[in-house]
N, C-alpha and C positions, 0 to 999 in steps of 0.2 A: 259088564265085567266088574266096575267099580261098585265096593259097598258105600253105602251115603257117605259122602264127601267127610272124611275126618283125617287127620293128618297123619303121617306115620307115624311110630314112636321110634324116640334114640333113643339109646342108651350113653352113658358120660363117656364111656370109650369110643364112640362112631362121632361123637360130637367133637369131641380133642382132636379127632384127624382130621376130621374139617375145617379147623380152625387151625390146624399146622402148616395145612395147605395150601391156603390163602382160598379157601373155594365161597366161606360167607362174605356177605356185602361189606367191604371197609368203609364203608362212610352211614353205614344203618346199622352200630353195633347191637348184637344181638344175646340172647340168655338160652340156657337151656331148663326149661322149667316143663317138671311131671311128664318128662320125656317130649315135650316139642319144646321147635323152637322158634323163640319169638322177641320180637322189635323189644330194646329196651326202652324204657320213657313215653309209652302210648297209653293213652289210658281210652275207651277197653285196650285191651292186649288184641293185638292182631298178630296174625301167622308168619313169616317167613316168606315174604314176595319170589318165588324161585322163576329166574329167568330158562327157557331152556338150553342157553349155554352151561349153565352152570348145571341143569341136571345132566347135560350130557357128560359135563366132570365129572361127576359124582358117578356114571354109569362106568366109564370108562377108567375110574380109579377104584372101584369094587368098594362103594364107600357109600351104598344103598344097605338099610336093613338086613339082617339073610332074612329073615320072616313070612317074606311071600314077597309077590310081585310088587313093584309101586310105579304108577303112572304119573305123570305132570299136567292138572288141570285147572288150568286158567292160576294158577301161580302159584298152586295148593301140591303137593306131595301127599297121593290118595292110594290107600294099600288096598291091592285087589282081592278078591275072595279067591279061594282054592276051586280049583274046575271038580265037582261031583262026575259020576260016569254020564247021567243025564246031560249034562253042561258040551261036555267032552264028544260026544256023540253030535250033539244036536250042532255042535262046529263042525264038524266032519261032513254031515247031512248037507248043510249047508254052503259049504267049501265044494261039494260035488256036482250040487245043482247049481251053482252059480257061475264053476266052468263051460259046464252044458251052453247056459243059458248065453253068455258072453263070447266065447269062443279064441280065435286067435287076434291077438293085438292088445289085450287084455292078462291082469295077471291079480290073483285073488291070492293074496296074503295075509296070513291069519298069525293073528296077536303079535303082530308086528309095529313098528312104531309108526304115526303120521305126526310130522311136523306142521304144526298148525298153529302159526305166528311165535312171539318172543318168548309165551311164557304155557306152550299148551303142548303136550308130546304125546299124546293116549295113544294105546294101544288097542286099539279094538279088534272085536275077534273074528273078526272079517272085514277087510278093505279093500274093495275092488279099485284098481288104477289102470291106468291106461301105459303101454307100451313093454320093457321087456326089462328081466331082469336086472343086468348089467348097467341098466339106466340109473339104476338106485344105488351102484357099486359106494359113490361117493357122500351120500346125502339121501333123504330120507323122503318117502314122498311128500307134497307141500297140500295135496287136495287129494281125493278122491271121486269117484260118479257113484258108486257106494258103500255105505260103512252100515255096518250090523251088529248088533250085540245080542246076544243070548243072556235073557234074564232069566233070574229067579228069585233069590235073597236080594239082587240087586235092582228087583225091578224098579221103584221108586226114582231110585239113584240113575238107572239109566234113562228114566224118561226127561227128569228134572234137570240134572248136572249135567249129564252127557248131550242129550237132547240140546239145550242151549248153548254148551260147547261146540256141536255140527255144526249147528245153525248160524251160532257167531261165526265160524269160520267158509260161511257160503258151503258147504257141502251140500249139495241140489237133493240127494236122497238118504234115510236113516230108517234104517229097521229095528224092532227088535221080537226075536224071536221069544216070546213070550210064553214059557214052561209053567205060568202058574194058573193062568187060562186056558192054555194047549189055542194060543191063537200067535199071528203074526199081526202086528204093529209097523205101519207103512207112512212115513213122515215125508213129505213133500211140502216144498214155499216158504224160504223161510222170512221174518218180519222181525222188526225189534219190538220190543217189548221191557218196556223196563221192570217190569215184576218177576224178572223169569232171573234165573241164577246167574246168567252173563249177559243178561241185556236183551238176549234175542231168542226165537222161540220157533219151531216149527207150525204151521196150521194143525187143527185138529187131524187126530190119523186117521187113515183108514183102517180098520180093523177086517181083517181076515181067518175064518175059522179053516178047519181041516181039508171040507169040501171048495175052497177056493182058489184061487191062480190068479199074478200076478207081473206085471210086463214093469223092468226095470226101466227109467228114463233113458239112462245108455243102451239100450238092448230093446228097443220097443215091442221086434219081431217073435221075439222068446216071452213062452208062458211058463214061468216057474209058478210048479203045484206046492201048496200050503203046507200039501200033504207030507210033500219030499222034505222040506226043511225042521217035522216036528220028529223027535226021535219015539 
């Protein structure tokens, strides 16, 4: 869902109400320079450390971009691409076979928030969690048993950024539905790694084409077809 990690852009009016608010860091004053914003006194310039407290402020005070979506990655404010009909579709596909596959006690939520430590909020475009609505009334889920993103512009970004954000956050399984091979992308074990964009990395994938099926770790018993999830 995310394009390569680059920050959102403000504008000097979104910036003023932030700073009216008390919503930036007081003790790390900050600049608004070429629309991000960033530590003063750093030399390189570094981004704007955003804790997820503070983007929930920002969510919850309508004090995000209008521009499109933005998600919270690893402490970065990262603007999502616009869903194509392909994109849109192959969520739906996806969403359909993954109720099948999981069943009751289980709840597949799509491009919803997970809470994934201090400074990480993604939204992915499928998260499957464990138990029932009403559970999440107050707070947001904290894990998953599985997260999926449908690529395409984002592919990169999804394997690299997102990929080591699952991973850092112990997430057991990460897909991504891959629209620019017409293949599916199956991440399993995750390891640190310090070359990887948050330290930690999934094992090489398994890669699945059209003719293939696929048994989720939560759901062993269920064969989801490769078929079903490509639009």
């Amino acid at each position: 869902m995310a394009t390569p990690a680059r920050a959102a852009r403000w504008t000097r009016a979104e910036y003023d109400r932030l700073v009216a608010r008390g919503i930036l860091h007081e003790d790390e004053p900050v600049e608004l320079i070429a629309g991000q914003i960033l530590l003063k006194g750093r030399y390189p310039v570094v981004e704007h450390g955003w804790t997820r407290a503070e983007y929930d402020r920002l969510v919850s005070g309508s004090l995000l971009p209008e521009r499109g979506p933005v998600e919270l990655l690893g402490g970065a404010l990262v603007c999502a691409e616009p869903q194509g009909s392909r994109h849109a579709t192959a969520v739906d596909l996806a969403a359909d076979a993954l109720r099948l596959a999981f069943g009751a006690g289980w709840l597949i939520r799509t491009e919803k928030p997970l809470a994934l430590g201090d400074e990480s909020e993604p939204e992915p475009d499928l998260a499957v969690v464990a138990g029932a609505r009403r559970d999440y009334r107050d707070a947001h889920p904290t894990t998953a048993a599985l997260v999926v993103e449908v690529a395409e512009s984002s592919l990169d970004a999804d394997r690299a950024h997102k990929g080591s954000l699952y991973a850092r956050a112990g997430l057991p399984e990460y897909w991504i539905i891959n629209l620019v091979d017409h293949v599916v992308e199956v991440y399993r074990g995750v390891e640190p790694d310090a070359a990887a964009a948050l330290g930690w990395r999934y094992r090489d994938p398994e890669v699945l084409g059209p003719s293939g099926a696929v048994s989720p770790l939560a759901a062993p018993a269920a064969r989801v077809a490769i078929a079903d999830l490509l639009p």
